[in-house]
mmCIF file of the C-alpha atoms, coordinates in Angstrom:
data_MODEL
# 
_entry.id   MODEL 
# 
loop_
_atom_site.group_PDB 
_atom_site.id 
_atom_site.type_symbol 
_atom_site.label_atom_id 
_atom_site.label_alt_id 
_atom_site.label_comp_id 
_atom_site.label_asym_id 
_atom_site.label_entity_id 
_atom_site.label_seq_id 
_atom_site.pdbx_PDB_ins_code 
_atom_site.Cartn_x 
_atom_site.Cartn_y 
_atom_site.Cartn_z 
_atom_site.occupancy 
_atom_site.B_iso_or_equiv 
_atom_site.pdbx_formal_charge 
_atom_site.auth_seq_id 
_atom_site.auth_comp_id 
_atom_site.auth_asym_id 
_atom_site.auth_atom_id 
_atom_site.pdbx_PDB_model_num 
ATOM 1  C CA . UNK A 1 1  ? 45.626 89.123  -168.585 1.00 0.00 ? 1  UNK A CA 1 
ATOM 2  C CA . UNK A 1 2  ? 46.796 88.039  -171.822 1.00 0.00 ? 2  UNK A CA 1 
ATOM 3  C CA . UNK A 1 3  ? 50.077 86.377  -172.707 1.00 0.00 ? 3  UNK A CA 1 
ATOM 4  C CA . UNK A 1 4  ? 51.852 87.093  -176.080 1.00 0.00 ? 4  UNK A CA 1 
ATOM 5  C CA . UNK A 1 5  ? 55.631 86.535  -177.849 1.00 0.00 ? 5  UNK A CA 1 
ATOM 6  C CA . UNK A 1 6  ? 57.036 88.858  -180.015 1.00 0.00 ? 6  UNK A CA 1 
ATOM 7  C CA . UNK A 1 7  ? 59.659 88.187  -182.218 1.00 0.00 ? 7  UNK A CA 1 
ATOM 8  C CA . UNK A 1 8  ? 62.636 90.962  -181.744 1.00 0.00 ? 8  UNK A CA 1 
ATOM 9  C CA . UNK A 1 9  ? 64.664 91.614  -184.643 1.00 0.00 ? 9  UNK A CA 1 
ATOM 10 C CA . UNK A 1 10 ? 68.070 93.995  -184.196 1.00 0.00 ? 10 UNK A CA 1 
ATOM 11 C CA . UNK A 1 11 ? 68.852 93.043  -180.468 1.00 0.00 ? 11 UNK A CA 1 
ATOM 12 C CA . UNK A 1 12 ? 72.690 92.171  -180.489 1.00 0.00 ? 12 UNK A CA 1 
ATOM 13 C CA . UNK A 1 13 ? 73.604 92.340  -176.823 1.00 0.00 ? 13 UNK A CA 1 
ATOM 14 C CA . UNK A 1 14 ? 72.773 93.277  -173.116 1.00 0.00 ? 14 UNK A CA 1 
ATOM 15 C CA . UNK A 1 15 ? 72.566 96.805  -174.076 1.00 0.00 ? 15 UNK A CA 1 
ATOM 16 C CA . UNK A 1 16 ? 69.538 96.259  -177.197 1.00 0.00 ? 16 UNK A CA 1 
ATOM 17 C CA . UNK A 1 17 ? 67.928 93.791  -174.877 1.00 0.00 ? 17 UNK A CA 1 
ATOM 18 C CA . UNK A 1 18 ? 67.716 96.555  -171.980 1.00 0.00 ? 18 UNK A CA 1 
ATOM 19 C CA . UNK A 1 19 ? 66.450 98.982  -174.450 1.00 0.00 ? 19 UNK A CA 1 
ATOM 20 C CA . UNK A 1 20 ? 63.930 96.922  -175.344 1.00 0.00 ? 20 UNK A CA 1 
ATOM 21 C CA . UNK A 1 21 ? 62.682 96.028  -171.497 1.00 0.00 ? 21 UNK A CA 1 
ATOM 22 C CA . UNK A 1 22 ? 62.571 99.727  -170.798 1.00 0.00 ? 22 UNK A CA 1 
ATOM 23 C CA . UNK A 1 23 ? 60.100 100.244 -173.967 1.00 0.00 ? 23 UNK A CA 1 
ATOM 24 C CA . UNK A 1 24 ? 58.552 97.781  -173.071 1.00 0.00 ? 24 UNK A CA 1 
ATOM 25 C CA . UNK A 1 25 ? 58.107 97.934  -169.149 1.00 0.00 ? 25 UNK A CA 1 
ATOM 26 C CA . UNK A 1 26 ? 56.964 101.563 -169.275 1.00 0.00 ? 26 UNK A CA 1 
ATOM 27 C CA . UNK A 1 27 ? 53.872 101.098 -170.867 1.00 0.00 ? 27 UNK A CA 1 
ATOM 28 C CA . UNK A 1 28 ? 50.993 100.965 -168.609 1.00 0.00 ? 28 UNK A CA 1 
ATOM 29 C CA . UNK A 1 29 ? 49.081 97.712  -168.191 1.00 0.00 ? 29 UNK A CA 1 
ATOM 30 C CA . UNK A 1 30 ? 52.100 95.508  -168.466 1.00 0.00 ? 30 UNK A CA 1 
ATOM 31 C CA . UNK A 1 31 ? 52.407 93.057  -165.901 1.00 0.00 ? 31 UNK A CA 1 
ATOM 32 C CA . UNK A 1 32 ? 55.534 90.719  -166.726 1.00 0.00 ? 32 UNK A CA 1 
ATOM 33 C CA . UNK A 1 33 ? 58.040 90.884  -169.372 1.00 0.00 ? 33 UNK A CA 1 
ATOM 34 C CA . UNK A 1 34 ? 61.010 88.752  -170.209 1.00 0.00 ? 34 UNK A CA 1 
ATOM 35 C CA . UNK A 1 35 ? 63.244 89.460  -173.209 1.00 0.00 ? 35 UNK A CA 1 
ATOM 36 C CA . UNK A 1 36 ? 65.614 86.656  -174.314 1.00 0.00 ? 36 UNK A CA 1 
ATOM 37 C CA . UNK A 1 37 ? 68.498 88.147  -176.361 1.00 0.00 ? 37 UNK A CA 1 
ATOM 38 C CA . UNK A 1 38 ? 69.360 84.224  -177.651 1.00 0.00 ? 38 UNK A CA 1 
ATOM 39 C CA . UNK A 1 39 ? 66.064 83.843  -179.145 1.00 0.00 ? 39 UNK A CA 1 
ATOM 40 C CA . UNK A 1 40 ? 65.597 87.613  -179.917 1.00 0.00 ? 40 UNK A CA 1 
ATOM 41 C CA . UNK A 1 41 ? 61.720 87.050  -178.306 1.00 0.00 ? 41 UNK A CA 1 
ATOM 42 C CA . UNK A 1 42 ? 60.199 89.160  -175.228 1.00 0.00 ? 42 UNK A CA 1 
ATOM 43 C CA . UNK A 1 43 ? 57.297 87.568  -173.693 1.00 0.00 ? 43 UNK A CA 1 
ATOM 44 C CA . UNK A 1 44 ? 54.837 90.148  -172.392 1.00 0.00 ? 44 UNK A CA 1 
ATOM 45 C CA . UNK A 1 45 ? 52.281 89.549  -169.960 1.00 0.00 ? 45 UNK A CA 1 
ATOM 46 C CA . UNK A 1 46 ? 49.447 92.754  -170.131 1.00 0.00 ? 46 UNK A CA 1 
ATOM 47 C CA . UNK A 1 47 ? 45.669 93.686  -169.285 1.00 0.00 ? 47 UNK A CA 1 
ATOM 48 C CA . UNK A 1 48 ? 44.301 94.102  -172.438 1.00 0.00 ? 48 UNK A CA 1 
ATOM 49 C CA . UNK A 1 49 ? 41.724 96.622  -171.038 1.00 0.00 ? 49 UNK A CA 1 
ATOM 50 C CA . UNK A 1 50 ? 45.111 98.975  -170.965 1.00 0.00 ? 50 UNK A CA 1 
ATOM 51 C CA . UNK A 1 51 ? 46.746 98.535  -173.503 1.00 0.00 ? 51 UNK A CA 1 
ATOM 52 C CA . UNK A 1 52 ? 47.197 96.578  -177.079 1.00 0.00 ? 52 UNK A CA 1 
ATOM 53 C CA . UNK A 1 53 ? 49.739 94.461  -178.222 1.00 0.00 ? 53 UNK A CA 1 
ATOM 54 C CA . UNK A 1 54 ? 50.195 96.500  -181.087 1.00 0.00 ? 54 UNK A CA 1 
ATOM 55 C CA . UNK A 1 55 ? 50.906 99.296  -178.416 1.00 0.00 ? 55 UNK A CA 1 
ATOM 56 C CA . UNK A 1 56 ? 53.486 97.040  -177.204 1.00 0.00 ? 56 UNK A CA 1 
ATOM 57 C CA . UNK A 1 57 ? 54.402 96.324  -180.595 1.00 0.00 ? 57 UNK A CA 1 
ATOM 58 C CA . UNK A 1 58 ? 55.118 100.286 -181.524 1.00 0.00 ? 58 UNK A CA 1 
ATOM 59 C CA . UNK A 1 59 ? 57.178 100.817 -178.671 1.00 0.00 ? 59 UNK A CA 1 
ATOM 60 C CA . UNK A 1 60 ? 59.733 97.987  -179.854 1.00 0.00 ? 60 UNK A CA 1 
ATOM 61 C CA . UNK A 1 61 ? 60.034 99.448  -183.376 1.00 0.00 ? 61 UNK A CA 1 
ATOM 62 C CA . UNK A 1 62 ? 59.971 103.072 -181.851 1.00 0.00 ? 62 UNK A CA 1 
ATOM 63 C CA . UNK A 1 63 ? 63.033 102.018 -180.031 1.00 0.00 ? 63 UNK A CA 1 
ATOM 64 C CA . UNK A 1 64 ? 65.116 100.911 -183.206 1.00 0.00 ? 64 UNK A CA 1 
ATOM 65 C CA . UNK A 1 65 ? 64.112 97.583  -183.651 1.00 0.00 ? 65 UNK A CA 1 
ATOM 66 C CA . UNK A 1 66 ? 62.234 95.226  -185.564 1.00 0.00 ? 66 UNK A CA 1 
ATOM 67 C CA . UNK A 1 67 ? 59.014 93.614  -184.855 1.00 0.00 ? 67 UNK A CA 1 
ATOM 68 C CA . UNK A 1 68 ? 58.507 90.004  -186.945 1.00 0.00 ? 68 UNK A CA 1 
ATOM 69 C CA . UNK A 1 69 ? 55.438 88.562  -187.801 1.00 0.00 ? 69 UNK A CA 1 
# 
């Protein structure tokens, strides 16, 4: 299992921060997830023999928002 943080850009409130669990939590092979709307960071826990974090990655900016470097 790997660990990564991913900065959010775009999430203003409960609502963008539930949008981007449910991207998120869908994708097969992730284990944990936690997406702080104060620091506009999800912390994703995922086998990487499942899936990539720039899988992961896609499904944030396919849901509106912006994915910093």
């Amino acid at each position: 299992m790997v660990t990564e943080t991913i900065k959010i850009e775009g999430m203003m409130c409960g609502h963008c921060q539930a949008t981007v669990e449910k991207a998120i939590g869908t994708i097969a092979g992730v284990s944990e997830l936690k997406v702080d709307l104060a620091t506009k960071q999800a912390t994703v826990t995922f086998d990487p023999a499942v899936t990539k974090l720039d899988v992961i990655k896609a499904a944030v900016t396919d849901a509106g928002y912006t994915v910093k470097n």
